[in-house]
C-alpha positions in Angstrom: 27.7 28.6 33.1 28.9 25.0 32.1 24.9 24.2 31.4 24.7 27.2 29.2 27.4 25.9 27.0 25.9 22.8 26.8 22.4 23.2 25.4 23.2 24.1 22.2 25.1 20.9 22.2 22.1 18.6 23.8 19.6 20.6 21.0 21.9 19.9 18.2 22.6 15.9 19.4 18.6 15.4 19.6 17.7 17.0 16.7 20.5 14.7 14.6 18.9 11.9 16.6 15.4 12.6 14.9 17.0 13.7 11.8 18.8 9.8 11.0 15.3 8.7 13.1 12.5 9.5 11.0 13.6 8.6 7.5 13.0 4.9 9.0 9.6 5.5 9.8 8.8 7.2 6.5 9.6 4.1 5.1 7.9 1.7 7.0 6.0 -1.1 4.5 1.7 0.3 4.8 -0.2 -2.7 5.9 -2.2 -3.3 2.7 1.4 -3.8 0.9 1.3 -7.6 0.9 -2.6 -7.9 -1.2 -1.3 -5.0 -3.1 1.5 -7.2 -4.7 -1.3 -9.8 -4.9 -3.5 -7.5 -6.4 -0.9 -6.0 -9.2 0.0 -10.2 -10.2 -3.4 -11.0 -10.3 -4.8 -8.2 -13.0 -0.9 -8.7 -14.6 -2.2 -12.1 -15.3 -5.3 -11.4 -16.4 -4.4 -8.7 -18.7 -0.7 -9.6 -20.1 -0.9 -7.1 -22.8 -2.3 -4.0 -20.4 0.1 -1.9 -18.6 -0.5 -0.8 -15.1 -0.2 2.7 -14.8 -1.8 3.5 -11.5 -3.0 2.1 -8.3 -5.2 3.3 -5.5 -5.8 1.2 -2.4 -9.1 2.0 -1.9 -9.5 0.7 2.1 -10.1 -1.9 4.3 -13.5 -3.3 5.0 -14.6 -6.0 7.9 -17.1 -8.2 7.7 -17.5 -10.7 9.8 -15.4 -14.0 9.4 -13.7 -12.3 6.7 -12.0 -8.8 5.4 -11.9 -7.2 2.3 -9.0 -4.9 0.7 -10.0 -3.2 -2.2 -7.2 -2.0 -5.0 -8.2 -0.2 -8.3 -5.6 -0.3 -10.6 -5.9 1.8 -14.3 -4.7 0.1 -17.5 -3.4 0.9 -20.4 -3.7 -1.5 -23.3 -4.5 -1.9 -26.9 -5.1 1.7 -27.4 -7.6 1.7 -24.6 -7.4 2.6 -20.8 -9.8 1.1 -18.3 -9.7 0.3 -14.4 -9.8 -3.2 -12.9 -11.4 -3.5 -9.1 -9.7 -5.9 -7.2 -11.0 -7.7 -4.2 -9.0 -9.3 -2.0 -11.0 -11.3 0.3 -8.8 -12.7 3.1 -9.9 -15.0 6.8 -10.2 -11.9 9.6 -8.2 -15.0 12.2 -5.3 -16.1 10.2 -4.8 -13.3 7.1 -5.2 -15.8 4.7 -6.2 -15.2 1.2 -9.4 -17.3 0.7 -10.7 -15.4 -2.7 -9.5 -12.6 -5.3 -12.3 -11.3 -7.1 -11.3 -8.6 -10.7 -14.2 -6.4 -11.9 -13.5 -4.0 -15.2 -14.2 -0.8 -14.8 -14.7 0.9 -18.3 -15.8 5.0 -18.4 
């Protein structure tokens, strides 16, 4: 009788376990975060006068001695909006940022 009483106890403790639990996963940092920053400062200072008003990571891709992470950020500037491409090109060993490429996107 005295594990009857205690289940709704041991449910209730678990689920207020997972409850105060996942919020800290949910906001764990994505691992693109870090070239994303690089990504937003580098089309910020090449287009001072643009505002960035969205930003897609647009994957991951290996090859060889080297990885890419692609951004596309859209502007909005001098009454225009356009995209900017970024490419992050970064040492596949170390995580290094060895080049950071910008390519205009206009539609």
């Amino acid at each position: 009788m005295g594990f009857k009483r205690s289940k709704p106890l041991i449910y209730m403790l678990v689920v207020s376990i997972l409850a105060f639990a996942a919020p800290a996963a949910a906001h764990a940092e994505p691992s693109y975060a870090k070239y994303g920053r690089i990504a937003m400062q580098e089309v910020a200072n090449q287009y001072p006068d643009a505002d960035i008003i969205d930003y897609k990571y647009e994957g991951h891709f290996a090859a060889g001695t080297r990885n890419e992470e692609r951004f596309r950020l859209w502007l909005r500037g001098a009454g225009s909006e356009f995209g900017v491409r970024v490419h992050i090109f970064v040492a596949a060993d170390s995580g290094q940022v060895r080049d950071v490429q910008l390519e205009e996107i206009r539609s």
